[in-house]
N, C-alpha and C positions, 0 to 999 in steps of 0.2 A: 464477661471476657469473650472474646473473639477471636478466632486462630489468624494469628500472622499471614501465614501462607496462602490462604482461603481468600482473606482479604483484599493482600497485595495480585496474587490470580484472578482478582474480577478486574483491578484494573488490567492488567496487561493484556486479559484477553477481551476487553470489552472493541468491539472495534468501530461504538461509535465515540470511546476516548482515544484509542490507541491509533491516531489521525496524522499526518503530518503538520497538518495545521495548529495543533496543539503542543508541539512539541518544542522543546528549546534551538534555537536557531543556532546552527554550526557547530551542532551536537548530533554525532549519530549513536543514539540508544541503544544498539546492539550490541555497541564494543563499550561505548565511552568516551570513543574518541573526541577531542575534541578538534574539527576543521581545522585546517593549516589555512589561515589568508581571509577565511570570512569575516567581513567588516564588524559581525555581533561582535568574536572573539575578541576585536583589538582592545574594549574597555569591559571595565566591571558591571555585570548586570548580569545573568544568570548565575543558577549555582556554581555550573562546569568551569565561569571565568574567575572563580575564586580561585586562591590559591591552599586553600583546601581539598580542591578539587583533585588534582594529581594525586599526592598522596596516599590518599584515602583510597581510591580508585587504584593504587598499585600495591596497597596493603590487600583490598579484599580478593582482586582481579587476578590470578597468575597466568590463566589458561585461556587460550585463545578464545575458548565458547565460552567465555563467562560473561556474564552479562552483567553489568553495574547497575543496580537497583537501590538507592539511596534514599531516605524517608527524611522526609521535615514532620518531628513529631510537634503537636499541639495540644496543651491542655492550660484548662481553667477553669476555675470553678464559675457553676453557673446555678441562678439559683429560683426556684417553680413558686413559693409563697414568697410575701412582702417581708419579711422576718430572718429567711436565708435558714431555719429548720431545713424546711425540704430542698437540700442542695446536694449536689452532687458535681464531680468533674470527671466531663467526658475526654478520654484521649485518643486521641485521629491521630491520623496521617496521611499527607499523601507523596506523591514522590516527584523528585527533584529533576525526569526525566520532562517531566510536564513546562511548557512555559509560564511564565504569571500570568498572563493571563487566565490562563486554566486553572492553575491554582489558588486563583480567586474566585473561581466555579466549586459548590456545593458539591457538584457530580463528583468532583474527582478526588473527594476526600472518604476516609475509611474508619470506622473505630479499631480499635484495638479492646475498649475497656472501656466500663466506668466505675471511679472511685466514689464509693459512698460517703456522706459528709457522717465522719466518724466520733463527733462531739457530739451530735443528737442524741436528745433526751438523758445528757451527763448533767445539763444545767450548771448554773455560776456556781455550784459548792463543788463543781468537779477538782480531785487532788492527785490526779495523772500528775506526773511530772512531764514535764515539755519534753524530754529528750526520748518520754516512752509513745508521744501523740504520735512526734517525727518518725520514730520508728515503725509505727501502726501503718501509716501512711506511705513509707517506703517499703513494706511488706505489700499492701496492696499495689504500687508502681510494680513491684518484683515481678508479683503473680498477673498483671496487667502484662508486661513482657516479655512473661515465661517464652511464649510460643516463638517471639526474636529469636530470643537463646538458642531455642533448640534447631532454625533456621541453621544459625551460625555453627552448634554445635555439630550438624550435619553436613559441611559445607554445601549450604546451598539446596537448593531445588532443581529438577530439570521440568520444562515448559516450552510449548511453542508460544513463540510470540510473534508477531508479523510471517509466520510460517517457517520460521525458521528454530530448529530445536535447540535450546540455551540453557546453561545453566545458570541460576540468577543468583545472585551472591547481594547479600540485604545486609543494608548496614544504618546505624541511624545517621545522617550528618549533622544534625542540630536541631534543637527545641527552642519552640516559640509560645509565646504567653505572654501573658502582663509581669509585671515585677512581682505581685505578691504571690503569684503561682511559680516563675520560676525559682525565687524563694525557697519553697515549696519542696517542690525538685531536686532542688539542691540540698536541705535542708538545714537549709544557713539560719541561724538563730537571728528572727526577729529584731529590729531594735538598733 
């Protein structure tokens, strides 16, 4: 597990990501705002022109210095031997401040955690019942997110970022994966 804050800190203050060139176009990262009249804004393609985007952004935002820090979390299981024994799912993130292009860059993604494959060495006679796996699994997600919580629980962090001192206010806006991991996540029964 990996602290939230620690993580989300290396990007903001890295400032060979923290670029203009990487950032979402007609979005300014400091507030959230997003542009009045730029041509990105008119259609769907960034996170900010979703219509998610506002609200979300005025549930976590109140205060002038708050700075909107929003996470595209990512997990899936991934697996090291032929047989999927040795598997585990790694959960990243990175943020929504970034454009795709960036977020298609390696660099600009973070763990949070990884979930250990929690069926190894139960074998086919395993007599878990499925709703105590789900649970096993969503205890590790919990304690994989603790350090969110306590983000939120504290509203917020203060941090300089482009030089300018902010309070960042972290939220997740959406998970991405395959079907059978968001599955998973959710802990929608199979089937």
């Amino acid at each position: 597990v990996f602290d939230a804050k620690h993580m989300i800190k290396s990007l903001l203050t890295d400032p060979s990501l923290m670029k203009e060139s990487n950032f979402a176009e007609g979005y300014n990262v400091l507030t959230g705002d997003v542009v009045k009249g730029h041509p990105e804004n008119k259609k769907y393609g960034e996170v900010h022109t979703g219509d998610a985007w506002k609200p979300a952004m005025m549930r976590y935002c109140q205060n002038m210095n708050d700075m909107p820090v929003a996470l595209i979390v990512f997990a899936d299981k991934t697996h090291t031997d032929l047989h999927g024994a040795l598997s585990l799912t790694p959960v990243i993130f990175t943020l929504t401040l970034f454009n795709r292009a960036s977020r298609n860059n390696p660099r600009f993604w973070r763990p949070l955690g990884y979930i250990p494959n929690l069926g190894y060495g139960k074998g086919t006679a395993d007599k878990t019942a499925t709703r105590d796996k789900i649970q096993d699994e969503h205890n590790c997600i919990s304690f994989v997110l603790e350090s969110l919580k306590k983000i939120n629980i504290e509203n917020g962090f203060q941090c300089v970022v482009l030089g300018r001192l902010v309070c960042v206010k972290v939220w997740i806006h959406f998970f991405i994966g395959d079907t059978e991991g968001n599955i998973e996540l959710l802990g929608q029964y199979p089937g």
